[in-house]
TORLUM-242859 format. One line per 2 residues: for each residue y, x, z of N, C-alpha, C. Coordinates in steps of 0.001 Angstrom, whole numbers, plus 524288, in hexadecimal, padded with zeros to 5 digits. Each point is the difference from the previous one (the first is absolute). Example, Ala and Ser with C-alpha at 12.3 -4.5 7.8 and 13.67 -1.06 7.14 Angstrom:
// residues 2
7E9C6,83386,81E78,804A6,7FC86,80000,804B0,80384,80000  8041A,7FEA2,7FD30,804A6,80334,8003C,80442,7FCFE,802DA
//
This chain:
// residues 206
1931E,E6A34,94305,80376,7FECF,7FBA3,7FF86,7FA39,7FEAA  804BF,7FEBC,7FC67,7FF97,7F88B,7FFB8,80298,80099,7FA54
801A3,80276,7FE31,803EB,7FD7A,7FADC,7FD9B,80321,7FB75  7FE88,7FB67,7FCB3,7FB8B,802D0,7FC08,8019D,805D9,7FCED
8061E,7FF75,7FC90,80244,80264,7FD7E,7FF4D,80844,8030D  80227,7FE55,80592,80070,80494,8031A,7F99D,7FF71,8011C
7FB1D,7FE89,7FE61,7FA9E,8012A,80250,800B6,80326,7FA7B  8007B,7FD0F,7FB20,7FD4D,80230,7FB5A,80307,8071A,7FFDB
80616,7FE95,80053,8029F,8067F,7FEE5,7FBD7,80221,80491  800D8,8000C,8058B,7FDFE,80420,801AF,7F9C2,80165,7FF5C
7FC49,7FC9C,7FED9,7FC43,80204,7FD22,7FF6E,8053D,7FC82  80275,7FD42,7FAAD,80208,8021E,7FBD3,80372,80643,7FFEF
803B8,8005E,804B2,8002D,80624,800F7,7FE4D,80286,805FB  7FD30,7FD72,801E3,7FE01,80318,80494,7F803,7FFE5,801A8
7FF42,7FCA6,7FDB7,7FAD0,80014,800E9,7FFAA,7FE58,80481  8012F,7FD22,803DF,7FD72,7FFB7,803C7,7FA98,7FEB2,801B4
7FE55,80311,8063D,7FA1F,7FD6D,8017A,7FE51,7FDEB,800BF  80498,7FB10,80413,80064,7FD1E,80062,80336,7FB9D,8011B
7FFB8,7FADC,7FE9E,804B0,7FD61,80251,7FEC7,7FC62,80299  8058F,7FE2A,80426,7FEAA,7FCD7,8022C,801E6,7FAC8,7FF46
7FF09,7FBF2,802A2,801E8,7FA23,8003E,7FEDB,7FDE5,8038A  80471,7FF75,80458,800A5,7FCEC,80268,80073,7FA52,80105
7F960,7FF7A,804E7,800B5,7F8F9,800EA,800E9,80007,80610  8046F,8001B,80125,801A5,7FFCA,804C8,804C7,7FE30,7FFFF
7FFCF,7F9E8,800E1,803E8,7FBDD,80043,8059E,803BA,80187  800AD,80116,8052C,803E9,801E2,80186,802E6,802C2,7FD9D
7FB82,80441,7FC14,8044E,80337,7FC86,802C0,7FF8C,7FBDF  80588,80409,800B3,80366,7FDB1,7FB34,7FE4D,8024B,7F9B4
7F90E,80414,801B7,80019,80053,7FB6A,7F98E,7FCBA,7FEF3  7FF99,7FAB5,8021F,7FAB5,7FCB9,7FEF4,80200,7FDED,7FA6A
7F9D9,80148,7FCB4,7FF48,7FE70,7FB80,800F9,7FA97,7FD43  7FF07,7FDE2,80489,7FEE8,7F8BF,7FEA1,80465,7FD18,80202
806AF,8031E,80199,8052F,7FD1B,7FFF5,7FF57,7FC47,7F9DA  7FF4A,8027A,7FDED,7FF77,7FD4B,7FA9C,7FC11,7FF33,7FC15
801AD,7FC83,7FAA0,7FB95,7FDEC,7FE19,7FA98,804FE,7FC2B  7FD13,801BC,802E1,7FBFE,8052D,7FD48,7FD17,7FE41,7FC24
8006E,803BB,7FA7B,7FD50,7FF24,7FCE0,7FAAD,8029B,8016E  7FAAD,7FD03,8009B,7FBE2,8053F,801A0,7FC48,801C4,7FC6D
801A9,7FD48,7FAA5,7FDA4,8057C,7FC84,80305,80377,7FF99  8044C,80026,80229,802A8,8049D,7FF39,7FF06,804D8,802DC
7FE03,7FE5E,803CB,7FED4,803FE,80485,7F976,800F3,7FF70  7FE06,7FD34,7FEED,7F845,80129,7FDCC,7FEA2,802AD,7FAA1
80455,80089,7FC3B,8013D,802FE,7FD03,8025D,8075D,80060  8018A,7FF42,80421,80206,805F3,800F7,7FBE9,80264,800A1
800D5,805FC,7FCC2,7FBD8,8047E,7FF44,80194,8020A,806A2  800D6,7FD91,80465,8006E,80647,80474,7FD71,7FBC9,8040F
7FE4C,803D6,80363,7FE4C,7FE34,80547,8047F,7FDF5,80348  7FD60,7FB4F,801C7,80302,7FB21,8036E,7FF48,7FF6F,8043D
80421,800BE,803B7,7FE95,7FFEF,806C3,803E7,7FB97,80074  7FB2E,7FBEF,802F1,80551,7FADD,80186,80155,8026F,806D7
80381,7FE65,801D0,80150,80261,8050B,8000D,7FB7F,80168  7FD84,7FEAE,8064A,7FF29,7FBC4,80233,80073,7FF12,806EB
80184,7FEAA,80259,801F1,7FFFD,8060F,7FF7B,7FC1D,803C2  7F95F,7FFAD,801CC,7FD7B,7FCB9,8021E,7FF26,7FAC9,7FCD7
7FDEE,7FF91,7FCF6,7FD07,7FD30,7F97E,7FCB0,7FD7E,8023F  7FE5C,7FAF4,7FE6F,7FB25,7FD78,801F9,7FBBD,80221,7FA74
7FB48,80056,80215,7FCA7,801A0,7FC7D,80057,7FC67,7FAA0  8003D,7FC1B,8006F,80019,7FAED,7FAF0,80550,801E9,7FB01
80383,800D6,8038D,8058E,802F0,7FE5C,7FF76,80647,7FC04  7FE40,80303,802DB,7FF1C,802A6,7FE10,7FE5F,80095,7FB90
7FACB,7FCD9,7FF6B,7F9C2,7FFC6,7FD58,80440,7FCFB,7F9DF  802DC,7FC95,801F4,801A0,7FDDE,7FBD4,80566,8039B,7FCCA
80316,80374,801DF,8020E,802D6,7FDA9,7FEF2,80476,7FCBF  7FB0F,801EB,80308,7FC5D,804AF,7FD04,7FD68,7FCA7,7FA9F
7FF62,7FC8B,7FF7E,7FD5F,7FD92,7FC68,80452,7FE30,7FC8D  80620,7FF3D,800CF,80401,7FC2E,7FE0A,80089,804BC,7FC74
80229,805C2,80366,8032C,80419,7FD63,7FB28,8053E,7FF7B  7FCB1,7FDA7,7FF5B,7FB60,8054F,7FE31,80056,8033E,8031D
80117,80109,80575,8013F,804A3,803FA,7FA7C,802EF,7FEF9  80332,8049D,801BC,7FAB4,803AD,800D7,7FF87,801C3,80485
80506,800B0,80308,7FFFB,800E2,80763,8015A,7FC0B,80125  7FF7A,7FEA9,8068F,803F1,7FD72,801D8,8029D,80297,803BA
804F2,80148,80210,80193,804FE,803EA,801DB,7F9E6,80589  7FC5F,8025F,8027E,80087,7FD91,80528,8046E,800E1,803BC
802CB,7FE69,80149,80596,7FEF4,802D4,80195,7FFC7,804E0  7FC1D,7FCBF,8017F,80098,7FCC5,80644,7FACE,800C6,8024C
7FF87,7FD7D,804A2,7FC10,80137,80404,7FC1F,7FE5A,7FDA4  7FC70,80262,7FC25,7FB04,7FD88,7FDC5,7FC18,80231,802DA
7FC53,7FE44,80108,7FB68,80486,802F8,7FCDF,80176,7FDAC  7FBEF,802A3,8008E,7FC4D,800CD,7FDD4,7FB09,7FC5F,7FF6A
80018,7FBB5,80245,7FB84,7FC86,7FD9B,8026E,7FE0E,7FD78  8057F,7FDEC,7FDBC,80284,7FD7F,7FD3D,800FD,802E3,7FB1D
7FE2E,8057E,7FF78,800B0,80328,7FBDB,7F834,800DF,7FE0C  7FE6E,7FE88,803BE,7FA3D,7FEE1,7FDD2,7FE45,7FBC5,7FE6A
802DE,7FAC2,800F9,7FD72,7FC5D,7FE46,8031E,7FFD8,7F9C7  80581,80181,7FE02,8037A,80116,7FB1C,7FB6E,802F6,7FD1F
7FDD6,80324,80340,7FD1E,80462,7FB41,7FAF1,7FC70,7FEC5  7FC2D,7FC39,802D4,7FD01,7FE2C,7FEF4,7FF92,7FB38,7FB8A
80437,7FFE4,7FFDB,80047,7FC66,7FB17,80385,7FFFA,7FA91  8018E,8041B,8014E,803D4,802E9,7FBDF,7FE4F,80575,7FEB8
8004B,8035C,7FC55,7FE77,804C0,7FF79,806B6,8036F,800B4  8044B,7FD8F,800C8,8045C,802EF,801D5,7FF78,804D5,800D7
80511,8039F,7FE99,7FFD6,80559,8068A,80477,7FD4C,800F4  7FF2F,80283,80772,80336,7FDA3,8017A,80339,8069D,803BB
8068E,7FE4A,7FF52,80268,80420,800D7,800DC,7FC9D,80702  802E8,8041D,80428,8001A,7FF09,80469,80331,80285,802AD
805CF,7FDFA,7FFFC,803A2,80049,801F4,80113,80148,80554  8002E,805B6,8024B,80139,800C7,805CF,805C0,7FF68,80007
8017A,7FEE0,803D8,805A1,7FF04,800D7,80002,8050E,80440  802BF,80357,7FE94,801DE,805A7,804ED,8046E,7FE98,8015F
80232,80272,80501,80407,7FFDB,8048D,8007E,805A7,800D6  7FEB9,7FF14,804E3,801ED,80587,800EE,7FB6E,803D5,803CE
7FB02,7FD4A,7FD0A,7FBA5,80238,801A9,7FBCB,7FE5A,7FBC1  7FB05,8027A,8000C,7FA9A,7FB9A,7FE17,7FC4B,8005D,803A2
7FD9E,7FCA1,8010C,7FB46,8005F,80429,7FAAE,7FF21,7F9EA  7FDBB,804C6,800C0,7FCDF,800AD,7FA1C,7FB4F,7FBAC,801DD
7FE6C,8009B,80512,7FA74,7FE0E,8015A,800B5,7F851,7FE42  80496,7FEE0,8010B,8019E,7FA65,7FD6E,7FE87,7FE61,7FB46
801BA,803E7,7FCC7,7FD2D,7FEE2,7FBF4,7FA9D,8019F,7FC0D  7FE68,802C0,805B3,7FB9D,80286,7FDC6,7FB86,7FBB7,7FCAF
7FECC,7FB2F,80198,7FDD0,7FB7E,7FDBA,800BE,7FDD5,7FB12  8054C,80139,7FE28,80101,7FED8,7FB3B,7FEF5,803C5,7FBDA
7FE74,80318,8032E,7FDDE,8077C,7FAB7,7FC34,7FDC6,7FD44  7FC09,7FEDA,8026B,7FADA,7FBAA,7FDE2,80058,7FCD6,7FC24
80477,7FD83,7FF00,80001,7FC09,7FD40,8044E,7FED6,7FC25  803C1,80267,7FF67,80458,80190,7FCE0,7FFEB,80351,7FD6C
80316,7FF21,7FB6E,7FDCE,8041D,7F992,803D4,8046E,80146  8067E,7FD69,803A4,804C5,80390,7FF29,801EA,7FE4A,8056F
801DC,8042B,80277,804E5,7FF5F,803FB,805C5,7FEF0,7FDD5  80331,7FEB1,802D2,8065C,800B4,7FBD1,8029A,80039,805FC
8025A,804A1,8015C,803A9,7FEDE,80551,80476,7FF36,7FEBD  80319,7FD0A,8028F,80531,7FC6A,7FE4C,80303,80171,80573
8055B,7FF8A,80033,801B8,80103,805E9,80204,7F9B9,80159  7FE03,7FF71,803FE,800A2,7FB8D,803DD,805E0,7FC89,80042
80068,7FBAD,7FE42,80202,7FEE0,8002A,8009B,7F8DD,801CD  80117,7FA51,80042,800C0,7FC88,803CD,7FFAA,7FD7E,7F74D
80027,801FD,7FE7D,7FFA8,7FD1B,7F927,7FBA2,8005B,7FD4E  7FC7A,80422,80157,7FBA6,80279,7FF4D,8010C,80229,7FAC5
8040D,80487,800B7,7FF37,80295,7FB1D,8067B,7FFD1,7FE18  80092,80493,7FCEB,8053B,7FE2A,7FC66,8060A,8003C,8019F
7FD0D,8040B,8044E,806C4,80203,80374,80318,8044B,7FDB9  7FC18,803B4,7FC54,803C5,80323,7FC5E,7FE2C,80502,804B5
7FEA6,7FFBD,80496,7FF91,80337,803F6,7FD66,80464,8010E  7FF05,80588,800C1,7FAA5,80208,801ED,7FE29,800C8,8034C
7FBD5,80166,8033B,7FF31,7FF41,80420,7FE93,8057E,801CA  7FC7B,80199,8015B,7FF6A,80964,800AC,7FA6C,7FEE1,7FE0A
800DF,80274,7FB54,7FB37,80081,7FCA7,7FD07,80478,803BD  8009C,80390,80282,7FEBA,803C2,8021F,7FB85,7FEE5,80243
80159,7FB05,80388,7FB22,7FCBC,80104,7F9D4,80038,7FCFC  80030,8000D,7FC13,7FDFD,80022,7FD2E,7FCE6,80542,7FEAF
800D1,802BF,80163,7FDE1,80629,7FFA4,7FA99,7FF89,803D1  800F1,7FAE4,801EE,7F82A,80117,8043D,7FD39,7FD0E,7FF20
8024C,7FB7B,7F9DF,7FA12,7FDD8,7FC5B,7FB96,80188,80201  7FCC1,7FB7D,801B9,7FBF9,80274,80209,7FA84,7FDFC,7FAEE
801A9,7FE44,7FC55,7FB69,7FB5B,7FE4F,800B6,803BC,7F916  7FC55,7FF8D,7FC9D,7FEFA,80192,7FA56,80385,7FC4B,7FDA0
7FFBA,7FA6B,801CC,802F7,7FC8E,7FC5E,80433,8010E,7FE06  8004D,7FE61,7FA10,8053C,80305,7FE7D,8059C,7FBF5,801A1
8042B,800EA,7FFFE,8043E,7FC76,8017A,804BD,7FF59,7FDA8  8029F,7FE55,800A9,8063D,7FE0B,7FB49,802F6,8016F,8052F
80498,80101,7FE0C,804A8,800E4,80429,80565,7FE63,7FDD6  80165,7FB4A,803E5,80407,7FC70,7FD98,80447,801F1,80443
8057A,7FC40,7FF9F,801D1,7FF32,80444,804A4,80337,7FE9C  80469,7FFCA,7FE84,806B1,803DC,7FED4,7FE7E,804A9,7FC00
7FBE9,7FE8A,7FC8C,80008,803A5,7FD80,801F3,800F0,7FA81  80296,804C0,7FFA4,804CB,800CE,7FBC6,8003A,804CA,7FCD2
804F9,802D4,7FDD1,7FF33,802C4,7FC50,800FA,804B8,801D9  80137,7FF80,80679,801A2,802F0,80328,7F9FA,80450,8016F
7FD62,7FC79,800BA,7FA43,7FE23,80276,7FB31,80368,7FD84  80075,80270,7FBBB,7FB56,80373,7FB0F,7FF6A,802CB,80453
8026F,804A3,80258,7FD62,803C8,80016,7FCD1,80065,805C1  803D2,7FCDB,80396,7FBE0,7FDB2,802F2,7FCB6,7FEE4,800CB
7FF66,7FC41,7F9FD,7FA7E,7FD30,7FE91,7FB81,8045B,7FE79  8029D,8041F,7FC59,7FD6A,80217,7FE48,7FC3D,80592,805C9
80516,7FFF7,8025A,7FB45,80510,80485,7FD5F,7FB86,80405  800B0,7FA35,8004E,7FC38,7FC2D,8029A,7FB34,80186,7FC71
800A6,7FF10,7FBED,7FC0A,7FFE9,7FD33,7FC6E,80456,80019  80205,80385,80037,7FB9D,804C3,8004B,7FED4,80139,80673
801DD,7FE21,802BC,7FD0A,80206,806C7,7FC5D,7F9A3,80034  80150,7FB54,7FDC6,7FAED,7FB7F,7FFB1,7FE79,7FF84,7FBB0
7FD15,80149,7FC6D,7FD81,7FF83,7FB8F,7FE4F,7F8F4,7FF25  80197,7FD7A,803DF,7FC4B,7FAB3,80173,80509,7FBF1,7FD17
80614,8024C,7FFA5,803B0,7FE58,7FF53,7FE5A,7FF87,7F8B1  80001,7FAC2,7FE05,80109,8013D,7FA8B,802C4,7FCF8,7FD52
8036E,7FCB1,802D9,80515,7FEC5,7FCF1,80398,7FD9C,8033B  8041A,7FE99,7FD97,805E5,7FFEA,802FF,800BF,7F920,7FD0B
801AA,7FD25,8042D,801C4,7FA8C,7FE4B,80627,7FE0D,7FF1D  802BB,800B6,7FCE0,8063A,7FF09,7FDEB,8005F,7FB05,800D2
80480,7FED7,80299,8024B,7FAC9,7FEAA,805C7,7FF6F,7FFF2  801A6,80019,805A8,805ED,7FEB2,80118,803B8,80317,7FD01
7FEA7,80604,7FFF2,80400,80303,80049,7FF03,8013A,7F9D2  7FD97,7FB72,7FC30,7FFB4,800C1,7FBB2,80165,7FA2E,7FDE9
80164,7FE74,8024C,80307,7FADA,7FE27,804E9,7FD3B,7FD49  8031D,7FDC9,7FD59,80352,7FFA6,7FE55,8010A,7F9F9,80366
7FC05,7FD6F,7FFEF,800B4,7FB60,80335,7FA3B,7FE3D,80366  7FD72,7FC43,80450,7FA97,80072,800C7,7FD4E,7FEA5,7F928
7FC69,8028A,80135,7FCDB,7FD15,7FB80,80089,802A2,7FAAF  80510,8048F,7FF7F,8027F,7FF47,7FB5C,80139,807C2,8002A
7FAEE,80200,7FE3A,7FEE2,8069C,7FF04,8052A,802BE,7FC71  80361,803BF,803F5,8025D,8033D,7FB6F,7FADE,80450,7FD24
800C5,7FEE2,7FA78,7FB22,80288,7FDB5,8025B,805D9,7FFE8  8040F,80172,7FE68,800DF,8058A,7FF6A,7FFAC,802C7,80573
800C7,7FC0A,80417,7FF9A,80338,805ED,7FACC,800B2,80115  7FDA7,7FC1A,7FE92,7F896,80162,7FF59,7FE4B,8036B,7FCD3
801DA,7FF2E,7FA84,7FF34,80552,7FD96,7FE30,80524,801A9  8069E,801CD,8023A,80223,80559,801CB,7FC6F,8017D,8040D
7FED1,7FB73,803C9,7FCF7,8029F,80554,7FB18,7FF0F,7FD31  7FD68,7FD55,7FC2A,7F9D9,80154,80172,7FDD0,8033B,7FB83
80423,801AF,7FCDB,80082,804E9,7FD27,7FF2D,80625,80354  80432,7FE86,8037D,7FF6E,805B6,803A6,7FBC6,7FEF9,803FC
7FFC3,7FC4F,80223,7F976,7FF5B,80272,7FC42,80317,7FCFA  7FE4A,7FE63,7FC2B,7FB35,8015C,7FB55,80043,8046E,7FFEE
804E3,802E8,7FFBD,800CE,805F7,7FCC8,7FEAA,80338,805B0  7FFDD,7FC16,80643,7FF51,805CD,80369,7FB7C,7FE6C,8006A
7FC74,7FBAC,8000A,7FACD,7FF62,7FE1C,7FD19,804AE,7FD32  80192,7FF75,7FA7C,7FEA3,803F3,7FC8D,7FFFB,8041E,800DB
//
């Protein structure tokens, strides 16, 4: 999210767990097109994931500190010593973006189980992220790891109940990441479309 007015409403009727902010030049929804107030953002009562896509450590270190982050969700080809040396000098969690196709090779990322707070699988795309797309969650049914994970990537209002019988054959699944298909513009949350879906999320929760 980027536009204060639409951070404060959707707060205010949805609670969210978390949000994100994008620092990834390329995108049309990066935070820093324009001029950021950053007490405004070190002031917010919710957890802060900056999203980031091959970051130099210095980069990073200085945004988590600018906008009070509490994750950083990893994007691009980061490795795992590059996610150990972030943790050694920062107390971060750090989330960890698989990009799926039309397979997963689990043993790939078996290295990053170790050292990552969250998985988030995203479907593959040449933008890293933000195609509106899904990819076959089905895939997903041979989780091999405890870590719990986010599941992004074309997901909509279409999308609950799906979500909801994923959810009960992987228990490891514990939340769903909104963006595109809740948009009015990048950057810019329809709140009543967020509402409605994470209203009926909660209630098959419950």
């Amino acid at each position: 999210m980027r536009e204060q007015e639409n951070i404060l409403q959707l707060m205010e009727s949805t609670s969210p767990d978390l949000m994100g902010l994008i620092f990834y030049g390329e995108s049309s929804r990066f935070v820093e097109k324009e001029k950021v107030d950053l007490d405004f953002y070190k002031r917010l009562q919710i957890s802060k994931v900056g999203i980031f896509v091959n970051s130099d450590l210095d980069y990073l270190l200085k945004k988590i500190n600018d906008f009070g982050l509490d994750y950083v969700q990893l994007h691009g080809d980061e490795t795992v010593e590059f996610i150990n040396n972030l943790k050694a000098v920062s107390p971060i969690k750090v989330i960890k973006v698989l990009r799926v196709g039309t397979a997963i090779d689990w043993e790939e990322f078996q290295p990053f189980d170790e050292v990552v707070d969250l998985f988030l699988f995203d479907t593959q795309t040449q933008k890293f992220g933000g195609s509106g797309k899904q990819f076959d969650w089905s895939v997903l049914e041979k989780y091999p790891f405890q870590k719990g994970f986010l599941l992004s990537g074309g997901v909509d209002e279409e999308s609950i109940e799906t979500l909801h019988a994923l959810a009960v054959k992987i228990p490891q699944l514990l939340g769903v990441d909104i963006n595109s298909k809740f948009e009015i513009q990048p950057g810019l949350k329809d709140i009543v479309k967020v509402q409605g879906f994470v209203k009926k999320m909660r209630n098959k929760v419950d």
